[in-house]
Backbone as CSV, one residue per row, in Angstrom:
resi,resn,N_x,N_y,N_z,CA_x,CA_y,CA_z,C_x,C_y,C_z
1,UNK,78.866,14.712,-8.645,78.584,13.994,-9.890,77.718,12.772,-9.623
2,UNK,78.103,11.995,-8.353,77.044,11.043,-8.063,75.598,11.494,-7.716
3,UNK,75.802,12.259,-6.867,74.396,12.721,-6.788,73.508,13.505,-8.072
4,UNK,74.340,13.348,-9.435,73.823,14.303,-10.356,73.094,12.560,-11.246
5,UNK,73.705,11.820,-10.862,73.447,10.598,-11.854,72.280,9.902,-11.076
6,UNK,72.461,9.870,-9.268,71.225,9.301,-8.719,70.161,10.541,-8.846
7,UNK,69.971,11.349,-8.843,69.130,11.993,-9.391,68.558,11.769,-10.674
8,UNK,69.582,11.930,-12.037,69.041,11.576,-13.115,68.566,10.044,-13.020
9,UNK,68.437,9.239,-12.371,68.309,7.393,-12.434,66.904,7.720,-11.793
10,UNK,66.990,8.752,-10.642,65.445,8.628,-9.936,64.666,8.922,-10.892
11,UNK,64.946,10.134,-11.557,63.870,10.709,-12.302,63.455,9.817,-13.680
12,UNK,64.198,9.648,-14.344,63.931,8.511,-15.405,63.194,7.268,-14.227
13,UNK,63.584,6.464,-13.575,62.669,5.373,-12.754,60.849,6.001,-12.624
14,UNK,60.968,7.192,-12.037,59.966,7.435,-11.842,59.090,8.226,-13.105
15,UNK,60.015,8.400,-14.225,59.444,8.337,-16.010,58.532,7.351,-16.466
16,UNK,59.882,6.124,-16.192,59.445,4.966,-16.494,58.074,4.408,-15.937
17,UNK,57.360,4.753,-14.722,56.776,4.221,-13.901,55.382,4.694,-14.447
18,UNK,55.405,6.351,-14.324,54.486,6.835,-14.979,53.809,6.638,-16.565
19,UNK,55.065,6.296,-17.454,54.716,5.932,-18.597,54.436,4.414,-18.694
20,UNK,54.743,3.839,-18.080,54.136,1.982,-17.877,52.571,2.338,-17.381
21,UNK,52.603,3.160,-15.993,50.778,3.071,-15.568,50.091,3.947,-16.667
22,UNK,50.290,4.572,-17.420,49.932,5.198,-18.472,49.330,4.356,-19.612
23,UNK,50.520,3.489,-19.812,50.158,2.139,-21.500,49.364,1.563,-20.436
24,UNK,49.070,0.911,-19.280,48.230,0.135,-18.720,46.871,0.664,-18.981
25,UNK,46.716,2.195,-18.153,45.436,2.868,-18.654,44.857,2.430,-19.739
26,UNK,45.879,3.182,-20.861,45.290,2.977,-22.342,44.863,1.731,-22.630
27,UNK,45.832,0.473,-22.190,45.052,-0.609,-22.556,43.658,-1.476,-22.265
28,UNK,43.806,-0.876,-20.676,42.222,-0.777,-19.982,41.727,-0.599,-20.674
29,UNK,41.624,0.980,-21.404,40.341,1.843,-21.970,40.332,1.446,-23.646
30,UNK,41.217,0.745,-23.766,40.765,0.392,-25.236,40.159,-0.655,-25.054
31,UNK,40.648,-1.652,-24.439,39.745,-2.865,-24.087,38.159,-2.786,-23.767
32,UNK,38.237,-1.970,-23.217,36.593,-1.846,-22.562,35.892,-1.099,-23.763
33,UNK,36.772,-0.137,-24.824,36.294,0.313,-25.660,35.802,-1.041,-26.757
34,UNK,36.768,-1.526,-26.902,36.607,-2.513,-28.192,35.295,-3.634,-27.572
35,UNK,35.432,-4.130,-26.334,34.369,-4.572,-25.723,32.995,-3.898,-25.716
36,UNK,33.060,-3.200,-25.510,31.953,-2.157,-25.958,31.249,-2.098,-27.273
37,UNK,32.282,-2.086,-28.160,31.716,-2.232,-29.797,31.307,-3.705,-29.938
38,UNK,32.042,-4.335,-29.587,31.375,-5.924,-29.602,30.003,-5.990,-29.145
39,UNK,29.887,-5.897,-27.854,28.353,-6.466,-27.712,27.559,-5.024,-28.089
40,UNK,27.594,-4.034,-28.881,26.817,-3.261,-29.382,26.682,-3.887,-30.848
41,UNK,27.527,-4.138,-31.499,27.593,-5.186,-32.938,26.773,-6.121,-32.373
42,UNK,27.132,-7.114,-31.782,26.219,-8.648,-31.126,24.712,-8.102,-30.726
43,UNK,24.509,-7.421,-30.067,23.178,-6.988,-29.637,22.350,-6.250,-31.381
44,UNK,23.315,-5.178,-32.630,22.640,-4.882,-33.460,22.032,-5.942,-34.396
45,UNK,23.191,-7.663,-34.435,23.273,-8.594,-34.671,21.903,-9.635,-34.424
46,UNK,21.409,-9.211,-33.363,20.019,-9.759,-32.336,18.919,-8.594,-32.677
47,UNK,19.469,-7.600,-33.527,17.599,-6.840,-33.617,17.995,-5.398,-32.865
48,UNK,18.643,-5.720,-31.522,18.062,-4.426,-31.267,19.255,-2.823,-31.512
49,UNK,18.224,-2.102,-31.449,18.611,-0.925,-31.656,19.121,0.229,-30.621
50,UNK,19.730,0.804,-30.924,20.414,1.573,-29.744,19.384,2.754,-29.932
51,UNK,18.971,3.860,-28.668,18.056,4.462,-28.829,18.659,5.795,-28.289
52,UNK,19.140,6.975,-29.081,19.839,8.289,-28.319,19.501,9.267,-28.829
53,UNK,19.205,10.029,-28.550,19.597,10.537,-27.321,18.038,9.651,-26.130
54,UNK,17.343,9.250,-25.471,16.779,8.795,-24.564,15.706,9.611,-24.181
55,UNK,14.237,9.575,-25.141,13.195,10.575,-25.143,12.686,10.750,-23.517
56,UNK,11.886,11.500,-23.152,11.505,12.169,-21.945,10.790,11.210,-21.525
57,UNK,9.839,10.302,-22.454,8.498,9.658,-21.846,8.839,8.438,-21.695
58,UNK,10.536,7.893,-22.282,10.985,6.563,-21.682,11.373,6.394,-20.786
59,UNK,12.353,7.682,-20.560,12.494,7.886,-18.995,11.663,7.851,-17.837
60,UNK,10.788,9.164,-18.545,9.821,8.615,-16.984,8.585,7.586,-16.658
61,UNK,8.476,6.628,-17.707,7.651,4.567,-18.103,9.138,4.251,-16.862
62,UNK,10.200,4.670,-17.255,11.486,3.811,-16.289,11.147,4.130,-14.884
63,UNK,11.593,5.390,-14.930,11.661,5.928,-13.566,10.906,5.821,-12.485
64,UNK,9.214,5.454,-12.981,8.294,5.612,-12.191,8.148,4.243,-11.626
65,UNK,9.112,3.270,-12.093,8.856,1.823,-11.561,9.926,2.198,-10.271
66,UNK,10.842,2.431,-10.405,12.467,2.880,-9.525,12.747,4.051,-8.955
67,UNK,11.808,5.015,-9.267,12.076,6.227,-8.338,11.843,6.286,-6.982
68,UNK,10.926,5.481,-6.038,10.378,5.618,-4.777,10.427,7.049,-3.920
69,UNK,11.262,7.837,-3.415,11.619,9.007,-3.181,11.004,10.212,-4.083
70,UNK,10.554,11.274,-4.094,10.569,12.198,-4.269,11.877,12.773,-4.670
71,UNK,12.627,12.760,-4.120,14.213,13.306,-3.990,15.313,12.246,-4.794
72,UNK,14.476,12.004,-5.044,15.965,11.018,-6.037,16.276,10.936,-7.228
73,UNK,17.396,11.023,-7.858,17.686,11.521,-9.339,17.980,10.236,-9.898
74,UNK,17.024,9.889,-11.025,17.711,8.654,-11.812,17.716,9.512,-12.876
75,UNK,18.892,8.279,-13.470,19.540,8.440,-15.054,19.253,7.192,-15.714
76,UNK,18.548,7.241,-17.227,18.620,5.927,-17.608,19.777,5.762,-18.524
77,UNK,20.541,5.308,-18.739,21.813,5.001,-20.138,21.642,3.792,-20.258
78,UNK,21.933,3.520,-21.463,22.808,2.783,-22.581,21.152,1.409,-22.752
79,UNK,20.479,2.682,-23.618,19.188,1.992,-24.061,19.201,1.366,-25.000
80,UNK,18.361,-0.047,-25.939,18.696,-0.332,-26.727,16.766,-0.809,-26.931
81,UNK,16.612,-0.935,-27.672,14.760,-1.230,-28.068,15.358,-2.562,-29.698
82,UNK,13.805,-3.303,-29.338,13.397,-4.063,-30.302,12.208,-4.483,-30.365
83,UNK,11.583,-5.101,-30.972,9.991,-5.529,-30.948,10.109,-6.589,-30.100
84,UNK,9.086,-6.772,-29.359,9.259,-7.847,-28.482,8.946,-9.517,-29.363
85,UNK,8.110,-9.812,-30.044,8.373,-10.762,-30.881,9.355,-10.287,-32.347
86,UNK,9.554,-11.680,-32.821,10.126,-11.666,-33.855,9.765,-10.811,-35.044
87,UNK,10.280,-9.340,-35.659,9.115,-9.152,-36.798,9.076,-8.949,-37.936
88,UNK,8.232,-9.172,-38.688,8.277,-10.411,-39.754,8.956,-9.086,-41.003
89,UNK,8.803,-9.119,-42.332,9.569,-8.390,-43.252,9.116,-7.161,-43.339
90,UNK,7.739,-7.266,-43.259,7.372,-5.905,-43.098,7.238,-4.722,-41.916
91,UNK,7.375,-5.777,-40.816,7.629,-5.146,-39.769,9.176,-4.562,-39.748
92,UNK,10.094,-4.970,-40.167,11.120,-4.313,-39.474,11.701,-3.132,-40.042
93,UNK,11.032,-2.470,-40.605,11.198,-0.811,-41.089,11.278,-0.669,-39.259
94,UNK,9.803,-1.233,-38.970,9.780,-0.246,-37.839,10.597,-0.682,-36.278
95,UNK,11.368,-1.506,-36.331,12.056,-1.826,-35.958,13.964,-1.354,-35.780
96,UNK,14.325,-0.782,-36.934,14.928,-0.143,-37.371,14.460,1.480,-37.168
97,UNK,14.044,1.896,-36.679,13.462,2.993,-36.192,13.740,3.398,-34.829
98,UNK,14.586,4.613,-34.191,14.542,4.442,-32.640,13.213,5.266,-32.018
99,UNK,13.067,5.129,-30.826,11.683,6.503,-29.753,11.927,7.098,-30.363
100,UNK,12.925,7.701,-30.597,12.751,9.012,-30.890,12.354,9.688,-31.824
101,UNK,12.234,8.887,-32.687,11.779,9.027,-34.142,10.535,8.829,-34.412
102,UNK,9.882,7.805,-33.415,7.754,7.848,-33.932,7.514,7.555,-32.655
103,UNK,6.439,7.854,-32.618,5.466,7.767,-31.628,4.752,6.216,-31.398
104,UNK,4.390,6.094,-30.287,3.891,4.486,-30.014,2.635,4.459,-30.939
105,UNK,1.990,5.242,-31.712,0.883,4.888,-31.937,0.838,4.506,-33.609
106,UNK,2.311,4.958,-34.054,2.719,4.476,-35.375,3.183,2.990,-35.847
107,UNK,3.080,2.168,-34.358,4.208,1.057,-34.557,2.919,0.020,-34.662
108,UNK,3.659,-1.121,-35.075,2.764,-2.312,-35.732,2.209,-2.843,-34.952
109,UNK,0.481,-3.469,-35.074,-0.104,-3.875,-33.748,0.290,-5.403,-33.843
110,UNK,1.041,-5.680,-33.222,1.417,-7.313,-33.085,0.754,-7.981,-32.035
111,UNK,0.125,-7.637,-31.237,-0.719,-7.884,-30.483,-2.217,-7.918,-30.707
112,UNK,-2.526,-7.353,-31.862,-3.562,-6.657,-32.309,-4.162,-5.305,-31.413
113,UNK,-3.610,-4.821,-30.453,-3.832,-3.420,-29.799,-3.665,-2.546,-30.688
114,UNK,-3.224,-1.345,-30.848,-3.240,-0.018,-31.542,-1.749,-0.090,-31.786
115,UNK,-0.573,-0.207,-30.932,0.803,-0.207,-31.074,1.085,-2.055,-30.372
116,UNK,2.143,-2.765,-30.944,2.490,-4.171,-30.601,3.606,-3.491,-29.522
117,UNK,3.940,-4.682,-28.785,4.481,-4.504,-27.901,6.233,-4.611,-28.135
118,UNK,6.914,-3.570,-27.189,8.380,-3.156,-28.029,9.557,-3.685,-26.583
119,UNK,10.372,-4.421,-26.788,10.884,-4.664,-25.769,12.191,-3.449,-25.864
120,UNK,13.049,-3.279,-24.442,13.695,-1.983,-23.931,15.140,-3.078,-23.102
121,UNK,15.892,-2.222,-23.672,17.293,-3.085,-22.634,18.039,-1.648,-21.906
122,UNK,18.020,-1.626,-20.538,18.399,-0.085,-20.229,19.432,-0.823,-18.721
123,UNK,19.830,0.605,-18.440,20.510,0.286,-17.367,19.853,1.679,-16.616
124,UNK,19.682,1.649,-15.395,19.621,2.498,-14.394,20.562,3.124,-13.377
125,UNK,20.714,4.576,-13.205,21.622,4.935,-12.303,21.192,6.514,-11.510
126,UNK,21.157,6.250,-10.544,21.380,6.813,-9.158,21.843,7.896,-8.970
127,UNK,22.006,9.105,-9.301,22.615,10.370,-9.464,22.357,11.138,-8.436
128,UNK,21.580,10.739,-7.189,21.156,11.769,-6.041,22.367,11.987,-5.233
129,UNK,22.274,13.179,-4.869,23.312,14.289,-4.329,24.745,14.562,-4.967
130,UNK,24.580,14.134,-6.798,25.688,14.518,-6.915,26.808,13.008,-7.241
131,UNK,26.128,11.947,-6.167,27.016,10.824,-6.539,26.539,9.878,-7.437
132,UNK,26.955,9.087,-8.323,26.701,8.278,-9.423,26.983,6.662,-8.916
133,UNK,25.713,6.139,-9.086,25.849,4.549,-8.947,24.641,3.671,-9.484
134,UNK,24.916,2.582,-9.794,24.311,1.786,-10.520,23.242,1.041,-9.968
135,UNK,21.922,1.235,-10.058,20.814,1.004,-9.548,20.088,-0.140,-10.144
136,UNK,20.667,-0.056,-10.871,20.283,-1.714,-12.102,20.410,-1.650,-13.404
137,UNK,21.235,-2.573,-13.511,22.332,-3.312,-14.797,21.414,-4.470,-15.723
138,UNK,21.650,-3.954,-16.613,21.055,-4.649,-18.073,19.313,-5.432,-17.889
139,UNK,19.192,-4.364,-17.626,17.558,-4.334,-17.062,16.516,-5.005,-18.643
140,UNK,15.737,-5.808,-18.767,14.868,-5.702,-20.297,13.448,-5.552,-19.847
141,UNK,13.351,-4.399,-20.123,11.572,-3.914,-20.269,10.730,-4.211,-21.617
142,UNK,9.502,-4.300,-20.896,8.460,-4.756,-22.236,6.964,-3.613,-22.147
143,UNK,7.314,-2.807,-23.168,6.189,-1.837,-22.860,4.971,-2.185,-24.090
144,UNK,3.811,-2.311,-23.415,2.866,-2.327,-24.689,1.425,-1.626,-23.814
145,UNK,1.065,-0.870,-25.346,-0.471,0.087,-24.565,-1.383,-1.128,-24.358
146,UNK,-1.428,-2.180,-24.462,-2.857,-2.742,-24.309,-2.421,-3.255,-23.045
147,UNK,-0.979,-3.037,-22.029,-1.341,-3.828,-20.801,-1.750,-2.431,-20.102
148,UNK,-2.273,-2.677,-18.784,-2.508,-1.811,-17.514,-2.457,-2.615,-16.390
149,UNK,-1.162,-2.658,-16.261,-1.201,-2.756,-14.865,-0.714,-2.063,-13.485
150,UNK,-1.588,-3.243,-12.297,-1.270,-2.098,-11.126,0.256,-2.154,-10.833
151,UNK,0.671,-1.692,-9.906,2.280,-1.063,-9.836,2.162,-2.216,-8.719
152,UNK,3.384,-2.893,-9.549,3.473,-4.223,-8.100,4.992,-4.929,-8.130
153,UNK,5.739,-5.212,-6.854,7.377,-6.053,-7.148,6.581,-7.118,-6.967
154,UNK,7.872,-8.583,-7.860,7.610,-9.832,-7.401,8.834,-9.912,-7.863
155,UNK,9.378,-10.300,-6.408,10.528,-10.631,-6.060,10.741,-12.444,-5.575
156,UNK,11.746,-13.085,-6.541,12.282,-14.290,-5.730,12.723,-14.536,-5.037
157,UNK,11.853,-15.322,-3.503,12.687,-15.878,-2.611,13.815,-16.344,-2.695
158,UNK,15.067,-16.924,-1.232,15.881,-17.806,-1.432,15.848,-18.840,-1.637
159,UNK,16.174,-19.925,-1.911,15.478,-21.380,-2.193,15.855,-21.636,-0.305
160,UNK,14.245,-22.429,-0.553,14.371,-23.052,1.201,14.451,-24.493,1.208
161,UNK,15.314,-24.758,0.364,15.545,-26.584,0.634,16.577,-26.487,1.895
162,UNK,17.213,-26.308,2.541,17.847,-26.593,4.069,16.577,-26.511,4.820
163,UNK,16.470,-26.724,6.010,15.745,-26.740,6.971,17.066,-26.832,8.592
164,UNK,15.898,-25.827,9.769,16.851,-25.623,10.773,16.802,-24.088,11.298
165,UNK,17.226,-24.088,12.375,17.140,-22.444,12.758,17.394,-21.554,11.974
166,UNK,18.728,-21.995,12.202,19.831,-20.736,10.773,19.630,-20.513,9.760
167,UNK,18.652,-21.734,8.683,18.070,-21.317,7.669,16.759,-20.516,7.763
168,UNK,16.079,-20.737,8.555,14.720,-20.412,8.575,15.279,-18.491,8.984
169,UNK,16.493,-18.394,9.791,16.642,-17.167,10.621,16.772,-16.284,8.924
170,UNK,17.978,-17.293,8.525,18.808,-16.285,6.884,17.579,-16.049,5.947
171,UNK,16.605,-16.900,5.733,15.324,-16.708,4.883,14.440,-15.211,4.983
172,UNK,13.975,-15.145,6.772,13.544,-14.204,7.546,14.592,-13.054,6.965
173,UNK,15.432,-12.637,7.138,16.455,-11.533,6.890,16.064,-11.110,5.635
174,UNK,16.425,-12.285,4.245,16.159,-11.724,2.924,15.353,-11.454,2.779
175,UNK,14.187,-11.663,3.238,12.597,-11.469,2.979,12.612,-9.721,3.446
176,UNK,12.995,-9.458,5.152,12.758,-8.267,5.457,14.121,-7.514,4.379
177,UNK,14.728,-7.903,3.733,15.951,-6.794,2.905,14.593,-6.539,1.990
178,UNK,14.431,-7.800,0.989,13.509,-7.354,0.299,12.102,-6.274,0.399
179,UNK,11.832,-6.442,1.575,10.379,-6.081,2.043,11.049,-4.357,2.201
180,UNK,11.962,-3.839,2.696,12.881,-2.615,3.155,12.947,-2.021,1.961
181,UNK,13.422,-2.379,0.613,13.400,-1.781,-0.674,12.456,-1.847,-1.340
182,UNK,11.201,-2.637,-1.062,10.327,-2.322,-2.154,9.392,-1.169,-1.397
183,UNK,9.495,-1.278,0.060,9.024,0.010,0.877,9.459,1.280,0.774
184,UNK,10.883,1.276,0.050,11.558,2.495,-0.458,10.553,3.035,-1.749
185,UNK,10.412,2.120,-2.447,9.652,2.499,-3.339,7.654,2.728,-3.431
186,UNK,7.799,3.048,-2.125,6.263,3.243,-1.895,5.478,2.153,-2.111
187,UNK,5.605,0.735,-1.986,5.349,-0.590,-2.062,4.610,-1.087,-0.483
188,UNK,3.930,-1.997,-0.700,3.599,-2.451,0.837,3.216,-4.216,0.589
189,UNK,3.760,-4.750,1.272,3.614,-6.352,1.232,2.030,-6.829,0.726
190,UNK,1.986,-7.679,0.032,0.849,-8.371,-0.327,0.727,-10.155,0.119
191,UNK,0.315,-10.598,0.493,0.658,-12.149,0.805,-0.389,-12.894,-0.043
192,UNK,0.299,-14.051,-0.192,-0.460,-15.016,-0.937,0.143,-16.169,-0.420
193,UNK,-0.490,-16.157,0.946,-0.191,-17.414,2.025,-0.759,-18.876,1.597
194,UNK,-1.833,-18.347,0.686,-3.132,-18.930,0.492,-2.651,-19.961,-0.681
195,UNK,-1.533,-19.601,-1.691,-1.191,-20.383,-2.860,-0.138,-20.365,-2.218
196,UNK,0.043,-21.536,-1.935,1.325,-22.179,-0.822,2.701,-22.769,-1.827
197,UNK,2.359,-23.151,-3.375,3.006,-23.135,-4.101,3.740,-21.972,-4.715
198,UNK,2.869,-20.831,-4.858,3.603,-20.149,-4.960,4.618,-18.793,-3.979
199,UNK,3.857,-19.194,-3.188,4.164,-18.266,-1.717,5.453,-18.738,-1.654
200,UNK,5.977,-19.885,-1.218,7.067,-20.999,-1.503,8.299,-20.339,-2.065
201,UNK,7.984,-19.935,-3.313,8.776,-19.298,-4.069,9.388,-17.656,-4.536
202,UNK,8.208,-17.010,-3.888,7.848,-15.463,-4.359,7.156,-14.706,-3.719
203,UNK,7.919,-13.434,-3.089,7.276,-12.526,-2.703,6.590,-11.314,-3.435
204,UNK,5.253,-11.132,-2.907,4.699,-9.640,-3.535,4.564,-8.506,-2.945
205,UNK,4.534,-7.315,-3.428,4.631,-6.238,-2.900,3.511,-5.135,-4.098
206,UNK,2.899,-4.159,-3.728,1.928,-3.903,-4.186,1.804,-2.102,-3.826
207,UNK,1.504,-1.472,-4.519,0.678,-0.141,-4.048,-0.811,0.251,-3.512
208,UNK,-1.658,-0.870,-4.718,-3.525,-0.850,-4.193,-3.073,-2.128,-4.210
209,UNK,-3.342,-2.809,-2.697,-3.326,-4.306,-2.731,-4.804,-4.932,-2.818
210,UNK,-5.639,-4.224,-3.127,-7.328,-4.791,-3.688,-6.824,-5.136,-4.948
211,UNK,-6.353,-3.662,-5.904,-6.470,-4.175,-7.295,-4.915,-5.188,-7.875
212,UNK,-3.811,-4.842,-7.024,-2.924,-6.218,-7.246,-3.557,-7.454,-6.897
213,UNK,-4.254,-7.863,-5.826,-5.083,-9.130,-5.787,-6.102,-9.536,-7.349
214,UNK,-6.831,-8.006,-7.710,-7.494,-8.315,-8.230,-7.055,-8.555,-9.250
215,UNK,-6.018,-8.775,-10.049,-5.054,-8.893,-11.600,-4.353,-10.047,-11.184
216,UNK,-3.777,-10.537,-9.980,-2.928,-11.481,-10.126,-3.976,-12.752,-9.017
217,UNK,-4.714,-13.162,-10.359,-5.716,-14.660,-10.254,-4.321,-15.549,-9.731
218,UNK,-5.068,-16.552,-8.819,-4.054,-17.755,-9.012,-3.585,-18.554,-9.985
219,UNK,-4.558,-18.321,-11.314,-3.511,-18.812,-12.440,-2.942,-18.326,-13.049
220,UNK,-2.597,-16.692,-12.980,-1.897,-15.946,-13.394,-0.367,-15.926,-12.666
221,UNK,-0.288,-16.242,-11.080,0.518,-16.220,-10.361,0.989,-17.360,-10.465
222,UNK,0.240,-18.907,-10.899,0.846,-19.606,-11.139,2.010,-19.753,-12.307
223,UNK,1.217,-18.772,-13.363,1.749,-18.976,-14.138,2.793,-18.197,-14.302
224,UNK,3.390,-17.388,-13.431,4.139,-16.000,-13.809,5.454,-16.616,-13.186
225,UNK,4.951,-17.581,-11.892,5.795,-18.247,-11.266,6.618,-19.172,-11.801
226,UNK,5.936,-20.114,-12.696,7.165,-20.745,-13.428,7.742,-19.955,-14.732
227,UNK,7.281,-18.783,-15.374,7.934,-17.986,-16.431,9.153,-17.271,-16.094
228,UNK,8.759,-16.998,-14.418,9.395,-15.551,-13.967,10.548,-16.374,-13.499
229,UNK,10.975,-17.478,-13.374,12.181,-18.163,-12.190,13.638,-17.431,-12.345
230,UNK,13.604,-16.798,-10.560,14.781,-16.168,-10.650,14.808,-14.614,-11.454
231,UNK,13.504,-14.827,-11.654,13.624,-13.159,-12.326,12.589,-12.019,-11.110
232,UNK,13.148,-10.588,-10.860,12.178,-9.587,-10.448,11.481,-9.078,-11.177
233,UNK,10.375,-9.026,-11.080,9.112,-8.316,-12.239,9.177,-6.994,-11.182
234,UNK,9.067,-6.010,-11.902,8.249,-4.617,-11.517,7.519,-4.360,-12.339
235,UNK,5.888,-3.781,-12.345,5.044,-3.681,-13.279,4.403,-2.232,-12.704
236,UNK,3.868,-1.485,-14.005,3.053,-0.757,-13.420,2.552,0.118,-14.796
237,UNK,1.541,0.623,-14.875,0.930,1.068,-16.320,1.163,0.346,-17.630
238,UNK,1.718,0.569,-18.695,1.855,-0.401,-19.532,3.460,-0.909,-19.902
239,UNK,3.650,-1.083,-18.465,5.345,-1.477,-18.444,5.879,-2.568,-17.375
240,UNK,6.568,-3.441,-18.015,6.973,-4.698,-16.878,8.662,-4.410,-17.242
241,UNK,9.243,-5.079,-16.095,10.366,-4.844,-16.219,10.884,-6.309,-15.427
242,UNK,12.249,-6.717,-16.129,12.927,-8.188,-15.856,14.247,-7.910,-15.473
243,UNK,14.757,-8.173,-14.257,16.070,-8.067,-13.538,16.293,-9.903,-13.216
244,UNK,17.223,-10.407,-13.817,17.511,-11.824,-13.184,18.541,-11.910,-12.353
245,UNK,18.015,-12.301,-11.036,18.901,-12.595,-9.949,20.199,-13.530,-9.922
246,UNK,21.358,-13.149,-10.247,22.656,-14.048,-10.476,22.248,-15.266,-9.926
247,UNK,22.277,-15.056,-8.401,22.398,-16.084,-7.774,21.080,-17.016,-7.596
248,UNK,20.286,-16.670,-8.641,19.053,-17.904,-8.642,19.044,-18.264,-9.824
249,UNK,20.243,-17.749,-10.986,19.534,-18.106,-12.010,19.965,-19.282,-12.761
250,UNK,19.162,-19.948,-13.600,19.432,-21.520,-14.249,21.036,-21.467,-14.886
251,UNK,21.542,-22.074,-14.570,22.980,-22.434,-15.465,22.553,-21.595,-16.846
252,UNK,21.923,-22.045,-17.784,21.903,-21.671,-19.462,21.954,-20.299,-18.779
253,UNK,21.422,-19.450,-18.067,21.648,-17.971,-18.591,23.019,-17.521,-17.523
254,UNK,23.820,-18.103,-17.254,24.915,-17.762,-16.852,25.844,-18.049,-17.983
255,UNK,25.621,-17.878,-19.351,26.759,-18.355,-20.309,26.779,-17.078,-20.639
256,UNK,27.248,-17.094,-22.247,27.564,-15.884,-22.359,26.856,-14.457,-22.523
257,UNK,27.105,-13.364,-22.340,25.563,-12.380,-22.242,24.543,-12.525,-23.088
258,UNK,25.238,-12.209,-24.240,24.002,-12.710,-25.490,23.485,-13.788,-25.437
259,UNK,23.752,-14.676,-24.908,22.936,-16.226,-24.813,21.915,-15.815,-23.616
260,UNK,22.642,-15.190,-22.466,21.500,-14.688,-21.411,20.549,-13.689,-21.915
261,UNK,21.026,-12.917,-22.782,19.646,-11.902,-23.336,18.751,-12.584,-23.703
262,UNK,18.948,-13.316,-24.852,18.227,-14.026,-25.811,17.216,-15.258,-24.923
263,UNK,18.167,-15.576,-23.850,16.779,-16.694,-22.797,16.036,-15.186,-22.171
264,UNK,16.426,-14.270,-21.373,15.696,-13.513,-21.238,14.921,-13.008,-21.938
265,UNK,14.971,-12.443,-22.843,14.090,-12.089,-24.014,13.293,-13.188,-24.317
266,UNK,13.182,-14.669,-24.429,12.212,-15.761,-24.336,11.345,-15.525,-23.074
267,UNK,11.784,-15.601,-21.906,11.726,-15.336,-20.738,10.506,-14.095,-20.850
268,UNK,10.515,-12.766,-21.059,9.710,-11.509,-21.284,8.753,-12.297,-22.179
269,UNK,9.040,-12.818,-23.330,7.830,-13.224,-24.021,6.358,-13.809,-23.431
270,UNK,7.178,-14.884,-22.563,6.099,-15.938,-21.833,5.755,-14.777,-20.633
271,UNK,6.408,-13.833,-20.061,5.545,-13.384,-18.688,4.735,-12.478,-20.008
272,UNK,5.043,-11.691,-20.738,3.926,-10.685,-21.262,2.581,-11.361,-21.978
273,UNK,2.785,-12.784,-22.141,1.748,-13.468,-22.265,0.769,-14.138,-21.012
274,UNK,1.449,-14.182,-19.984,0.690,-14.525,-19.093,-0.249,-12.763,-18.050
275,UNK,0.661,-11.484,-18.744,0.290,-10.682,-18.248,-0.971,-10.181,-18.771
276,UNK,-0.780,-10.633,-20.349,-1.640,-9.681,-21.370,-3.007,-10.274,-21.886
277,UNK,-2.789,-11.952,-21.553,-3.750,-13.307,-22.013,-4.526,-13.374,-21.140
278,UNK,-3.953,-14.041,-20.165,-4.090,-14.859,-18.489,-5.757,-14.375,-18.354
């Protein structure tokens, strides 16, 4: 009889156990659910639009900045589009509109080009051999037909205010991490030893390093340099793309996400003007 009751006590304990990690689950997954609807409300709240199913030709404007390999499977999810400036009453029919629905050559020239320029909030992921991982998180692209540019990283240094072996050694390291991944991506170093201000701050990396020299004037680099702080540009045909580095970036965009979109999204404005003007 005892052993009929420690039996029944185990099995209920280990009921209990299962049905507690169970309500935990659920509360995880509702949480992240209801979180989820929030900043999809907050972000519809800010303009932009969620874009699904994810047309063929956005994918591969994405992919071709991040694919490097031959062999490598990206996925883009959880896209969201808006006009890259503000737009005005009559513009935002088309704004309210996702890819998938018109073609770039229908949308408003806000630039005065043929189509104005449409900003992109995506995330990237990694699907080669089967395993799934995150290749870059809350990425904002700015695609417009009137840019062309050459396919180039500009990546932010570490800040070199220490001085001393160990700093100069840890500097050397990030530089070659950096220099290792943009070589993944069929990239090859560009130097601009020569603008010591901005060298200082930013590395380049390039595919035709004639015609990346030849697009990025020193006042273009100057100027990209104070727009871009703490941010990675990848550019290439009529697409730039903005990744901000946690650990370089200004206090204001470490608040809350939407406050960081919204400086980012300022942020895209001023580089696509120094890309598209300059």
């Amino acid at each position: 009889m005892r052993e009929t009751d420690v039996s029944s006590s185990s099995a209920l304990i280990a009921l209990s156990v299962i049905v507690l990690f169970a309500a935990i689950v659920a509360a995880v997954l509702i949480g992240e659910r209801r979180k989820r609807a929030a900043w999809r409300q907050r972000l519809a709240d800010l303009g932009w639009v969620p874009v699904a199913p994810v047309p063929p030709e956005l994918s591969a404007r994405i992919a071709r900045l991040y694919q490097g390999s031959s062999d490598r499977r990206l996925r883009i999810e959880h896209v969201f589009e808006r006009p890259l400036q503000e737009p005005s009453l009559n513009e935002r029919s088309f704004a309210e509109r996702s890819f998938a629905e018109r073609s770039f050559t229908e949308r408003s020239p806000i630039d005065g080009s043929p189509s104005g320029p449409r900003a992109v909030l995506f995330d990237v992921v990694d699907t080669t051999g089967g395993e799934t991982s995150t290749t870059a998180s809350g990425v904002l692209g700015v695609i417009a037909p009137s840019l062309e540019l050459p396919d180039f990283l500009l990546a932010p240094r570490l800040p070199s205010g220490t001085t001393g072996a160990l700093a100069t050694t840890v500097l050397n390291v990030a530089d070659r991490l950096i220099e290792c991944a943009a070589g993944w991506t069929g990239l090859v170093r560009v130097g601009f030893e020569e603008i010591a201000e901005f060298d200082q701050r930013y590395i380049v990396f390039g595919r035709d390093e004639a015609r990346v020299r030849q697009f990025l004037t020193p006042a273009r680099l100057l100027g990209l340099g104070d727009a871009a702080a703490g941010i990675r540009l990848r550019a290439g045909g009529d697409m730039v793309t903005l990744e901000r580095d946690p650990s370089l970036a200004h206090a204001a965009h470490r608040a809350a996400p939407s406050d960081a979109l919204e400086a980012l999204l300022a942020d895209a404005r001023r580089i696509y003007d120094w890309l598209h003007h300059a």
